[in-house]
PQR file of N, CA, C, O and H, with PARSE charges and radii, in Angstrom:
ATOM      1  N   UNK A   1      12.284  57.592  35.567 -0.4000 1.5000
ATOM      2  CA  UNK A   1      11.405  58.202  36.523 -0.0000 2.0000
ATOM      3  C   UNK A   1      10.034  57.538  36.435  0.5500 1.7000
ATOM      4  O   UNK A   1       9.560  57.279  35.329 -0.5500 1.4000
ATOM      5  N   UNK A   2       9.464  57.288  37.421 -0.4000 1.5000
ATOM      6  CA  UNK A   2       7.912  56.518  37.824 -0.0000 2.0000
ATOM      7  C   UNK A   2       7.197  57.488  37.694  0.5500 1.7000
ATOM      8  O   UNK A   2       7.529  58.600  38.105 -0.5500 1.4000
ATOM      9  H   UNK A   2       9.849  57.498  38.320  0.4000 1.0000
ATOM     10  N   UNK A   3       5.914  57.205  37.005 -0.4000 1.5000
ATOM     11  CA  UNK A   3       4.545  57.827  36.691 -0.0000 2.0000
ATOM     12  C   UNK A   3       3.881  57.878  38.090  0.5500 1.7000
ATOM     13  O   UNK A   3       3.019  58.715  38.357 -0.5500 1.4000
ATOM     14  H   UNK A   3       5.644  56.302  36.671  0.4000 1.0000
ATOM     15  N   UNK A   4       4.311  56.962  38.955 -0.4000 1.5000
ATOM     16  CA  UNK A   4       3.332  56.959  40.273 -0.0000 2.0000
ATOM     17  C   UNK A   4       4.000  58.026  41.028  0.5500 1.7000
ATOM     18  O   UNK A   4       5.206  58.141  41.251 -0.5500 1.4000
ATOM     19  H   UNK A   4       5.011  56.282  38.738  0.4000 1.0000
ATOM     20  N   UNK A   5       2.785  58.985  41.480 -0.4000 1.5000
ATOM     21  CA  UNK A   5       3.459  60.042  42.311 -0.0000 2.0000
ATOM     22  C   UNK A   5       3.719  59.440  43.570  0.5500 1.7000
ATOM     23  O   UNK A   5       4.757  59.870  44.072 -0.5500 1.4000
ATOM     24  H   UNK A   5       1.806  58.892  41.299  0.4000 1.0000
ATOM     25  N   UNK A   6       3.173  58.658  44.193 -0.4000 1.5000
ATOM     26  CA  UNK A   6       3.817  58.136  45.456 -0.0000 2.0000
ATOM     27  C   UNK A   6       5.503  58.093  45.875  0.5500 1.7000
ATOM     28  O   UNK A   6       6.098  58.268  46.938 -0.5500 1.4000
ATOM     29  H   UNK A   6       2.329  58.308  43.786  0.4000 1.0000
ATOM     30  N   UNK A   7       5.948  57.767  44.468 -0.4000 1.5000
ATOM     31  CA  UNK A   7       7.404  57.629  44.200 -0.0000 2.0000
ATOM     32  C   UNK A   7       8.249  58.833  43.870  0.5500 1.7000
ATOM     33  O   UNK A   7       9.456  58.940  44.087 -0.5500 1.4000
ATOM     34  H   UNK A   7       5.465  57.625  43.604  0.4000 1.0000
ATOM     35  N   UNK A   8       7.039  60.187  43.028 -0.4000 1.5000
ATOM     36  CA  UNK A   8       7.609  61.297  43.083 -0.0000 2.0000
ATOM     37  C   UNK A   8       7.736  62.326  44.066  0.5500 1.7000
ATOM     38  O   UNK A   8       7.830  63.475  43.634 -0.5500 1.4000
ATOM     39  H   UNK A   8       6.058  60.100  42.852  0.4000 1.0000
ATOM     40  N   UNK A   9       7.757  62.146  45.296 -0.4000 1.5000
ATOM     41  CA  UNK A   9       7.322  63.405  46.272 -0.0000 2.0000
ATOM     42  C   UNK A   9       8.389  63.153  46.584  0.5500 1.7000
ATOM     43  O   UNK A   9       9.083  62.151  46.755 -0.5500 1.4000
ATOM     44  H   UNK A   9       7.681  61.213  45.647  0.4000 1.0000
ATOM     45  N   UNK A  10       8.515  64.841  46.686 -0.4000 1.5000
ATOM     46  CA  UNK A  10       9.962  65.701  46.549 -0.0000 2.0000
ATOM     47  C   UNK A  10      10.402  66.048  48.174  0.5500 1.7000
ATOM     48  O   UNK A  10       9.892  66.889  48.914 -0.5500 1.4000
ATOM     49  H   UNK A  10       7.952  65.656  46.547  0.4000 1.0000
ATOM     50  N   UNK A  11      11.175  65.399  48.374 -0.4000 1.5000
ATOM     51  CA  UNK A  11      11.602  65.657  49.815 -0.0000 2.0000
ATOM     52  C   UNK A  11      12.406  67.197  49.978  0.5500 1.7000
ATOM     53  O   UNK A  11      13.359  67.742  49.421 -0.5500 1.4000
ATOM     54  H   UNK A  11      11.589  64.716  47.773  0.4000 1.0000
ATOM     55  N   UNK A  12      11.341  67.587  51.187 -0.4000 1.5000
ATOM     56  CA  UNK A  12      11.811  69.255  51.347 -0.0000 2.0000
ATOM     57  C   UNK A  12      12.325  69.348  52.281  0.5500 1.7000
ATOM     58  O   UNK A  12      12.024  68.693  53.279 -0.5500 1.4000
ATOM     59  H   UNK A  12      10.567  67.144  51.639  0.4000 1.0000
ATOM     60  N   UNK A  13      13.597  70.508  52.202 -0.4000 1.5000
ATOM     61  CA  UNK A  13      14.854  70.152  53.620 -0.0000 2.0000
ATOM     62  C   UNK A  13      14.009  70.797  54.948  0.5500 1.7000
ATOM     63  O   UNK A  13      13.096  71.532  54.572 -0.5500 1.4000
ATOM     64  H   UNK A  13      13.841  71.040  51.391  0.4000 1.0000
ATOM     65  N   UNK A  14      14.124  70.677  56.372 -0.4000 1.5000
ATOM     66  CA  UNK A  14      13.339  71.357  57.254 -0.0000 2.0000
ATOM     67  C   UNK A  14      14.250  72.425  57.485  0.5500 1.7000
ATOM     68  O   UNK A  14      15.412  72.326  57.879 -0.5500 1.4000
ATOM     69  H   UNK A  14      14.866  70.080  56.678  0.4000 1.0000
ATOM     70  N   UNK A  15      13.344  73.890  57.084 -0.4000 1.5000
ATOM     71  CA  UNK A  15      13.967  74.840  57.554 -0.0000 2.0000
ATOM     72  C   UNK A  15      14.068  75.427  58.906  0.5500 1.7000
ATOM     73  O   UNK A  15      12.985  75.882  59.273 -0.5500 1.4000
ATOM     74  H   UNK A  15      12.400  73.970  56.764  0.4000 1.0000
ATOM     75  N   UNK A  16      15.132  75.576  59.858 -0.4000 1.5000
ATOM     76  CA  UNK A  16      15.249  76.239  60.879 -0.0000 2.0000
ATOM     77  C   UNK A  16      15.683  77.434  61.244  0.5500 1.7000
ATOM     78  O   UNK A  16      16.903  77.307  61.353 -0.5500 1.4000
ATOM     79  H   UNK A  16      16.012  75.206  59.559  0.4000 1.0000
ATOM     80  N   UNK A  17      15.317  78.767  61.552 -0.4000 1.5000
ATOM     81  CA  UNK A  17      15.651  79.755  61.645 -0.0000 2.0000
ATOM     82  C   UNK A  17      16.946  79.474  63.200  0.5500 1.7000
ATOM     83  O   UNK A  17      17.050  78.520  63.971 -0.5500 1.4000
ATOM     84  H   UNK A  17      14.326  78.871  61.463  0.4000 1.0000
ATOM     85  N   UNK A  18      17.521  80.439  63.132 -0.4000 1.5000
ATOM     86  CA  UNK A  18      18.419  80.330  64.482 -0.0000 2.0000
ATOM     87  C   UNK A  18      18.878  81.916  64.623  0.5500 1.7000
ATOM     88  O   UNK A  18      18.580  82.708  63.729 -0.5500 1.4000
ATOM     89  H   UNK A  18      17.437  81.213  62.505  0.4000 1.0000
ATOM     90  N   UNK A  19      20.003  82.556  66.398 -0.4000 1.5000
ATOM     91  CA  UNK A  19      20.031  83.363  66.284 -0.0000 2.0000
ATOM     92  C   UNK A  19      21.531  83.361  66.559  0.5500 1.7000
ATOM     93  O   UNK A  19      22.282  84.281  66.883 -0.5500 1.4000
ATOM     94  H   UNK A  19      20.245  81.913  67.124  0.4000 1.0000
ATOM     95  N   UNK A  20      21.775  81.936  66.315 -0.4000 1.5000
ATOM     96  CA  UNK A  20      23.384  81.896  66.484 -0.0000 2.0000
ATOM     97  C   UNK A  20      24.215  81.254  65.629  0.5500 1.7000
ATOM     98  O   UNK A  20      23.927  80.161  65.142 -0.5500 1.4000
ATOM     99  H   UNK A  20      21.164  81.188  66.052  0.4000 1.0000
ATOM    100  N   UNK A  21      25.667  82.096  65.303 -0.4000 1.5000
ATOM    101  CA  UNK A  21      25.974  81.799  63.500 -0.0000 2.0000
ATOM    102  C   UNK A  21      26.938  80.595  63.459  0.5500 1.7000
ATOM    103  O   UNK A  21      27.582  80.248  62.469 -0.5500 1.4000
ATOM    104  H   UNK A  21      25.901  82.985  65.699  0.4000 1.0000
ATOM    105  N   UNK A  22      26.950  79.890  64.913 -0.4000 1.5000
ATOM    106  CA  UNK A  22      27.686  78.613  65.089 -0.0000 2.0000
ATOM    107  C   UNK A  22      26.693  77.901  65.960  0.5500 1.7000
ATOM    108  O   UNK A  22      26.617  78.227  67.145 -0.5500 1.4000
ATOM    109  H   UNK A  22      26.426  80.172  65.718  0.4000 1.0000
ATOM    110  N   UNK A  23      25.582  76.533  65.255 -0.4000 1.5000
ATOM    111  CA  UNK A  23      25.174  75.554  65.400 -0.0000 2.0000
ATOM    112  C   UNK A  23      25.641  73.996  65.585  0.5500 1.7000
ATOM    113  O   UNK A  23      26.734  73.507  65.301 -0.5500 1.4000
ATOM    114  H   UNK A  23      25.644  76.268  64.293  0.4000 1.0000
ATOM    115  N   UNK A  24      24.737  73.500  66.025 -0.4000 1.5000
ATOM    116  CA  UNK A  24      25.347  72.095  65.819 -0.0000 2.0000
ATOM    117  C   UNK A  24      24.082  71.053  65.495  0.5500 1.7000
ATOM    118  O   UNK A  24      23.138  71.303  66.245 -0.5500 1.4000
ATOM    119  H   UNK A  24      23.849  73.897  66.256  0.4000 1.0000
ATOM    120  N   UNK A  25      23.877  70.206  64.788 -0.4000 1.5000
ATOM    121  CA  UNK A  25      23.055  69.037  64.091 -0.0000 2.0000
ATOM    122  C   UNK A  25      22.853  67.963  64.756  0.5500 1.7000
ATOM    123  O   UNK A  25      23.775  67.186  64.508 -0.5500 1.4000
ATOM    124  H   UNK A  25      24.644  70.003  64.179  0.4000 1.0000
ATOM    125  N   UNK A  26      21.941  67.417  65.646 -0.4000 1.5000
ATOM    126  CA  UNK A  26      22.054  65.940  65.125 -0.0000 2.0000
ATOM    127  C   UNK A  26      21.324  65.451  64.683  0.5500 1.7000
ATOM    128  O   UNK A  26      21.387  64.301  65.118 -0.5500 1.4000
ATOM    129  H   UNK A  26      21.191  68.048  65.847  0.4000 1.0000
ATOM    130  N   UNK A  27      20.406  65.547  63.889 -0.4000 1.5000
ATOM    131  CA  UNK A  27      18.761  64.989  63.302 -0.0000 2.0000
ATOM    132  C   UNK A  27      18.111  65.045  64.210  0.5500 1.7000
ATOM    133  O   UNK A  27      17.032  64.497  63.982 -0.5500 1.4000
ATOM    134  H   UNK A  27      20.355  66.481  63.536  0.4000 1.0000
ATOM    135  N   UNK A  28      18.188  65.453  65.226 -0.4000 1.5000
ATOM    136  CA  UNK A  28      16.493  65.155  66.114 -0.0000 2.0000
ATOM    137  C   UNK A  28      16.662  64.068  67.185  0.5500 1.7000
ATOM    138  O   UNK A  28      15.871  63.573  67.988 -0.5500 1.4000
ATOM    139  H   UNK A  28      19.064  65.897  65.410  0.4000 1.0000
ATOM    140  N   UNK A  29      18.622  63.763  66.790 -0.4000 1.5000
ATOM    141  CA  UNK A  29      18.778  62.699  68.328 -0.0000 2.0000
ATOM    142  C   UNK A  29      17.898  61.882  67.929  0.5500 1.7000
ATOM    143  O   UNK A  29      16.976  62.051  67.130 -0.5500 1.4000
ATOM    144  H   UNK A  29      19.264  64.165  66.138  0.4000 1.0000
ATOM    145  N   UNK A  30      18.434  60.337  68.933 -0.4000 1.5000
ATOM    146  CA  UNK A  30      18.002  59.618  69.465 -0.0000 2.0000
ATOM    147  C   UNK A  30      18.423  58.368  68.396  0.5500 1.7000
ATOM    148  O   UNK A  30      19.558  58.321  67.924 -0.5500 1.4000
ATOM    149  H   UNK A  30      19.182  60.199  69.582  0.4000 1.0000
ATOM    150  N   UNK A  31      17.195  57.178  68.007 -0.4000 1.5000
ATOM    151  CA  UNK A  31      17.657  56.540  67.545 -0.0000 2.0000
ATOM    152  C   UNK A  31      17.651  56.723  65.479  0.5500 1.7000
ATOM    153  O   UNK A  31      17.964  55.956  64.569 -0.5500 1.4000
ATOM    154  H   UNK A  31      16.273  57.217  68.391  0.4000 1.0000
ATOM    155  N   UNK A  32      17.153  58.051  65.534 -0.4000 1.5000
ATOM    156  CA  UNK A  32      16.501  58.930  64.322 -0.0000 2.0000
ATOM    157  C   UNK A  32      17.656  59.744  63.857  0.5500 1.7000
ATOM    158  O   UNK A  32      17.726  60.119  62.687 -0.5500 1.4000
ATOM    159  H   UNK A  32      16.899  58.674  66.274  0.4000 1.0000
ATOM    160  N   UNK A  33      18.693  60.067  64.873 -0.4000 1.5000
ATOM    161  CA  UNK A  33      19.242  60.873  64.379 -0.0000 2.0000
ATOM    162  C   UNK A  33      20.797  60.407  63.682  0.5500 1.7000
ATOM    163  O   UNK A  33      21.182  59.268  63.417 -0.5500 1.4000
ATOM    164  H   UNK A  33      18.636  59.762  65.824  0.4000 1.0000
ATOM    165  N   UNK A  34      21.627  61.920  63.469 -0.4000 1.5000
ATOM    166  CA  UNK A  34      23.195  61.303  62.917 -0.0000 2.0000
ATOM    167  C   UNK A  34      24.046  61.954  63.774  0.5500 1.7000
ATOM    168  O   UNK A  34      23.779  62.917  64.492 -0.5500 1.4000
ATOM    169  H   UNK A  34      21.315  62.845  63.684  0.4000 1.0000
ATOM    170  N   UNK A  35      25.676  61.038  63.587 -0.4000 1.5000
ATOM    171  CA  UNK A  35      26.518  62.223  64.274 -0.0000 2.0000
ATOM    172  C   UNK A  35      26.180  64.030  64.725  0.5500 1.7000
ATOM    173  O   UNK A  35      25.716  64.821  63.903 -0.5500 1.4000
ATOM    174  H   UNK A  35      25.893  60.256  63.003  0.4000 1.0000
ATOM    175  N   UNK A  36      26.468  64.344  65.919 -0.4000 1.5000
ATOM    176  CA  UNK A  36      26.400  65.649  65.851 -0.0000 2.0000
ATOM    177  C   UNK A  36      27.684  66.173  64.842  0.5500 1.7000
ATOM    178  O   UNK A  36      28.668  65.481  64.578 -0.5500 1.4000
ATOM    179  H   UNK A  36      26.845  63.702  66.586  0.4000 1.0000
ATOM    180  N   UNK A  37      27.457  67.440  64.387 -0.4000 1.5000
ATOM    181  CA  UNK A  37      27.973  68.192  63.357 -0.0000 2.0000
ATOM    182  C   UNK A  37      27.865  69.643  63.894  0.5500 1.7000
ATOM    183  O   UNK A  37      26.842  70.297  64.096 -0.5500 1.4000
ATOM    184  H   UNK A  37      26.658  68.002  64.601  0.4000 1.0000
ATOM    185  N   UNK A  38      29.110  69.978  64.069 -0.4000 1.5000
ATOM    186  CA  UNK A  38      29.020  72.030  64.110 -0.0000 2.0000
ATOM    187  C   UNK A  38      28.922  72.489  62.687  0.5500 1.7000
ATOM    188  O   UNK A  38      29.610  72.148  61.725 -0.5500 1.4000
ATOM    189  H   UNK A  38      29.941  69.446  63.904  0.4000 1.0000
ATOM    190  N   UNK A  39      27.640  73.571  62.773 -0.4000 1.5000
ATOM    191  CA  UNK A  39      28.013  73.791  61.558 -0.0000 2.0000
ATOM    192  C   UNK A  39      28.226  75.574  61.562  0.5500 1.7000
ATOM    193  O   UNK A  39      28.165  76.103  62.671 -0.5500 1.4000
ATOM    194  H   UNK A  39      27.080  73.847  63.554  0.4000 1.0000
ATOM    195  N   UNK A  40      28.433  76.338  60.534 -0.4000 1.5000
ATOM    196  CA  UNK A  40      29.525  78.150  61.227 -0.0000 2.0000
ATOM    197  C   UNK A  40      28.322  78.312  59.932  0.5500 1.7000
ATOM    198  O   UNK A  40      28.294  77.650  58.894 -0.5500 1.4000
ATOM    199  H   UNK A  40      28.483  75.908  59.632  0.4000 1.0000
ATOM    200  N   UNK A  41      27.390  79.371  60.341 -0.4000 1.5000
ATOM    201  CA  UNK A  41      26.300  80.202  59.266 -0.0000 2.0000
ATOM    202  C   UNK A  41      27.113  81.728  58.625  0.5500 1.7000
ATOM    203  O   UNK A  41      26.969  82.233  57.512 -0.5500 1.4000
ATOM    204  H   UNK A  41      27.412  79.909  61.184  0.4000 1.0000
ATOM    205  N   UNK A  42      28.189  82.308  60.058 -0.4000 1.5000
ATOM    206  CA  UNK A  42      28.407  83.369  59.492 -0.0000 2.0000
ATOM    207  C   UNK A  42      28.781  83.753  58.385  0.5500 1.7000
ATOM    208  O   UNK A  42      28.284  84.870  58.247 -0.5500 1.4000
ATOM    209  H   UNK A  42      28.306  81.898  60.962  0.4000 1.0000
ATOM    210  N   UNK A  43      29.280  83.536  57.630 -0.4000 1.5000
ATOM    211  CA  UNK A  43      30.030  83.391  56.031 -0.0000 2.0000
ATOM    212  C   UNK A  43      28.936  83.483  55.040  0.5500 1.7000
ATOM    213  O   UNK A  43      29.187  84.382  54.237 -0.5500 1.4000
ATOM    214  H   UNK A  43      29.684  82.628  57.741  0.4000 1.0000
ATOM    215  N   UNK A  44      27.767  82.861  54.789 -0.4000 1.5000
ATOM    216  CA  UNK A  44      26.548  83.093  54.224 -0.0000 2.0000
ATOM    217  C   UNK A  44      25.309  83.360  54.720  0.5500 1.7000
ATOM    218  O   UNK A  44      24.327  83.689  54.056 -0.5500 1.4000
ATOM    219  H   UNK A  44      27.563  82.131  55.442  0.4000 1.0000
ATOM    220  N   UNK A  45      25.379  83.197  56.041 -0.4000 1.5000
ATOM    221  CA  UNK A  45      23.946  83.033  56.370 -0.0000 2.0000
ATOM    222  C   UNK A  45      23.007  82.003  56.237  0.5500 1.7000
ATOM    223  O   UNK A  45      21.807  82.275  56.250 -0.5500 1.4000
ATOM    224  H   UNK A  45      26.177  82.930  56.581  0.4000 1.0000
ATOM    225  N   UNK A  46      23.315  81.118  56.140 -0.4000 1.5000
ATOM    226  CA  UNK A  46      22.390  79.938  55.727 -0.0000 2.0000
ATOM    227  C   UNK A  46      23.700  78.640  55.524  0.5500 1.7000
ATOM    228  O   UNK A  46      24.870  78.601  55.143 -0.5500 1.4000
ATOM    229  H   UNK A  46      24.290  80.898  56.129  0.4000 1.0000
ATOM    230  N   UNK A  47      22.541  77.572  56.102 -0.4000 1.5000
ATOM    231  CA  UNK A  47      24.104  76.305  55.869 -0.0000 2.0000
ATOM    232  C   UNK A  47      23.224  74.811  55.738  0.5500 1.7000
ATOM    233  O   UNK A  47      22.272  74.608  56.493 -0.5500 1.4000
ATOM    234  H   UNK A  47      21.590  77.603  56.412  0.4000 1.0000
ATOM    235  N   UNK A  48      23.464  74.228  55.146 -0.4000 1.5000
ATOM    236  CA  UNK A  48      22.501  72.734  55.064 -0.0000 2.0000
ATOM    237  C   UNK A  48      23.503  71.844  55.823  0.5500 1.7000
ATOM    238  O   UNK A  48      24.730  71.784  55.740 -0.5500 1.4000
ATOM    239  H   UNK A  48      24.237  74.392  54.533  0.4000 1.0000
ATOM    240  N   UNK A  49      22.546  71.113  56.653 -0.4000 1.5000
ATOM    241  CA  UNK A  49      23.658  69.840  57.319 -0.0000 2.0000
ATOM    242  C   UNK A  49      23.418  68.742  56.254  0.5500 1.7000
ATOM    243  O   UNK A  49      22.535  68.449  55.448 -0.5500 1.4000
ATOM    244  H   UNK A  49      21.549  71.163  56.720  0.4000 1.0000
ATOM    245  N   UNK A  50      24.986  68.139  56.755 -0.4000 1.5000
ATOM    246  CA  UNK A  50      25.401  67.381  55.193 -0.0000 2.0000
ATOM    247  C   UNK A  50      25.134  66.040  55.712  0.5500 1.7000
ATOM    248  O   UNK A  50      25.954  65.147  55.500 -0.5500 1.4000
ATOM    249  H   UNK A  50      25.703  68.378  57.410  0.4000 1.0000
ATOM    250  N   UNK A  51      24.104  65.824  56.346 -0.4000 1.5000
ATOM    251  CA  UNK A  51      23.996  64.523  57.069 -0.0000 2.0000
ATOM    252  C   UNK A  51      22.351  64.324  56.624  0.5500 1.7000
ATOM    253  O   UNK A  51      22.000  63.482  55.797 -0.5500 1.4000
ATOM    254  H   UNK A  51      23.438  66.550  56.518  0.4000 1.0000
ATOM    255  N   UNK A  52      21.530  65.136  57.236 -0.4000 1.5000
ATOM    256  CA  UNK A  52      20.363  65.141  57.229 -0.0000 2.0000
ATOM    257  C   UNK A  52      19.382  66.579  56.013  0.5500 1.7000
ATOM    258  O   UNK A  52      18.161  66.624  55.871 -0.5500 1.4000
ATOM    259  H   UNK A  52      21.816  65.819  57.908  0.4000 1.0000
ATOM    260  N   UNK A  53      20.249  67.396  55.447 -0.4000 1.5000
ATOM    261  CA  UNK A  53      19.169  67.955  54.883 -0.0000 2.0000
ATOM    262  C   UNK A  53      18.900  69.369  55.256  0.5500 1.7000
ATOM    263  O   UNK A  53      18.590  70.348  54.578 -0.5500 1.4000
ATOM    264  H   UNK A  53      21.241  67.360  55.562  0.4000 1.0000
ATOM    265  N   UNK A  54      19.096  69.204  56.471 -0.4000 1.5000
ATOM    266  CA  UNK A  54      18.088  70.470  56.866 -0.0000 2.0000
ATOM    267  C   UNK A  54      18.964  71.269  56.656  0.5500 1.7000
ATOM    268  O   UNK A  54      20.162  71.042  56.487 -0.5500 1.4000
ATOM    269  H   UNK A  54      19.348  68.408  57.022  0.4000 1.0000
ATOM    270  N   UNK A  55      18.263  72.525  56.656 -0.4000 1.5000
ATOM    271  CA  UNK A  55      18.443  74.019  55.934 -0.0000 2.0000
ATOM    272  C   UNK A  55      18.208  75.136  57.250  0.5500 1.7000
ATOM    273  O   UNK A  55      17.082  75.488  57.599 -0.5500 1.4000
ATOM    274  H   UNK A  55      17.289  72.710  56.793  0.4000 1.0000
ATOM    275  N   UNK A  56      19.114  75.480  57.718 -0.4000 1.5000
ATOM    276  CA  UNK A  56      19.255  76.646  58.823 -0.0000 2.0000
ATOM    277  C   UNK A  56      19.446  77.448  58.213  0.5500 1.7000
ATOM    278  O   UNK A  56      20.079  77.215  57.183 -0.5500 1.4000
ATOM    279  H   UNK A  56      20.029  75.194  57.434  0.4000 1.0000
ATOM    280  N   UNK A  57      19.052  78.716  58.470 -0.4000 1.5000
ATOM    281  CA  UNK A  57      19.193  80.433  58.385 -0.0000 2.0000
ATOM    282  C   UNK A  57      19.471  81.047  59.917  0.5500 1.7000
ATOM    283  O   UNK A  57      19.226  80.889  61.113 -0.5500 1.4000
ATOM    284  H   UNK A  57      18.538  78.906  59.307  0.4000 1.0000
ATOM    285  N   UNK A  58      20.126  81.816  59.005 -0.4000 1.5000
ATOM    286  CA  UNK A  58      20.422  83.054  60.512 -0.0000 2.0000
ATOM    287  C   UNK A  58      19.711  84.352  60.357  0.5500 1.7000
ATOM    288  O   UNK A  58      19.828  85.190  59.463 -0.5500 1.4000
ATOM    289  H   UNK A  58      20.325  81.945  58.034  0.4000 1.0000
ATOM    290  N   UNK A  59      18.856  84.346  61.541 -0.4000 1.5000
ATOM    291  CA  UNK A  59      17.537  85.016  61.414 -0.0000 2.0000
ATOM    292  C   UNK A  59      18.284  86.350  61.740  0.5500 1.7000
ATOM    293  O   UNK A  59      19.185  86.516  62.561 -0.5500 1.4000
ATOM    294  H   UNK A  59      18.761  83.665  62.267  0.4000 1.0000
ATOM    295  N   UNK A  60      17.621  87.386  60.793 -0.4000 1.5000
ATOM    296  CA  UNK A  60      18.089  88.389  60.633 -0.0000 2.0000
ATOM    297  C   UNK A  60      18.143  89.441  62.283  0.5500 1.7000
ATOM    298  O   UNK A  60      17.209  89.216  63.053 -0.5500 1.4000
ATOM    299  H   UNK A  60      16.888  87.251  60.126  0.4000 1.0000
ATOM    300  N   UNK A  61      18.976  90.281  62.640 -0.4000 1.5000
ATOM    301  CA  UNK A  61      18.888  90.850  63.890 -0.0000 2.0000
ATOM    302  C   UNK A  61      19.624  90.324  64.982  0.5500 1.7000
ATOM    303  O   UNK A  61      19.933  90.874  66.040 -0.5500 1.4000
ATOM    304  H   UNK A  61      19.734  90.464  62.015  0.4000 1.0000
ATOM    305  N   UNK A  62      19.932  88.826  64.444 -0.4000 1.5000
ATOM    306  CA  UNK A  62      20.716  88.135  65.578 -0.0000 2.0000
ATOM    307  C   UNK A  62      22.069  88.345  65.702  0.5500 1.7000
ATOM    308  O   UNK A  62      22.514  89.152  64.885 -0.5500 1.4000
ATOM    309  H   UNK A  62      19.681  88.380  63.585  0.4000 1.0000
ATOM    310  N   UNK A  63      22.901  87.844  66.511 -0.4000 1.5000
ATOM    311  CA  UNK A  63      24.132  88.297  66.661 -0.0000 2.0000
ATOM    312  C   UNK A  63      25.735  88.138  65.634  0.5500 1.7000
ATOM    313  O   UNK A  63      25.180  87.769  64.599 -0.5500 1.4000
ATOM    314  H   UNK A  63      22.539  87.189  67.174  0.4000 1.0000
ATOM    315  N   UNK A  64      26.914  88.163  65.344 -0.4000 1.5000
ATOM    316  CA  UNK A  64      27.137  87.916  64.610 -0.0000 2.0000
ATOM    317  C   UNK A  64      27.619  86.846  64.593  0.5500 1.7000
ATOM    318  O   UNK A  64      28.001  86.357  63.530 -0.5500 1.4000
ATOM    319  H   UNK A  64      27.364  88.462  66.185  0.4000 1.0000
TER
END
């Protein structure tokens, strides 16, 4: 591990709230992004896409 913090910053997943427990991913599209991906929250409530990171929740109140 490097002493230079430049090298240590901790990449944080982007969290997205949602109100529906079947999503789909693609990084943000375009030439940035990855395959789209469905991803199903109902089962936990929360699901990371296995491409990019990010961290969805299923915002409480929403449907099932």
């Amino acid at each position: 591990m490097s002493d230079n913090p430049k090298t240590n910053i901790e990449h944080q997943a982007e969290i997205i709230y949602v109100t529906k427990a079947k999503i789909s991913c693609d990084g943000g599209g375009g030439s940035l992004g990855h395959p789209k991906v469905y991803l199903d929250l109902s089962a936990a409530g929360s699901i990371d896409c296995p491409y990019c990171g990010r961290h969805f929740v299923k915002h409480h109140g929403s449907d099932h």
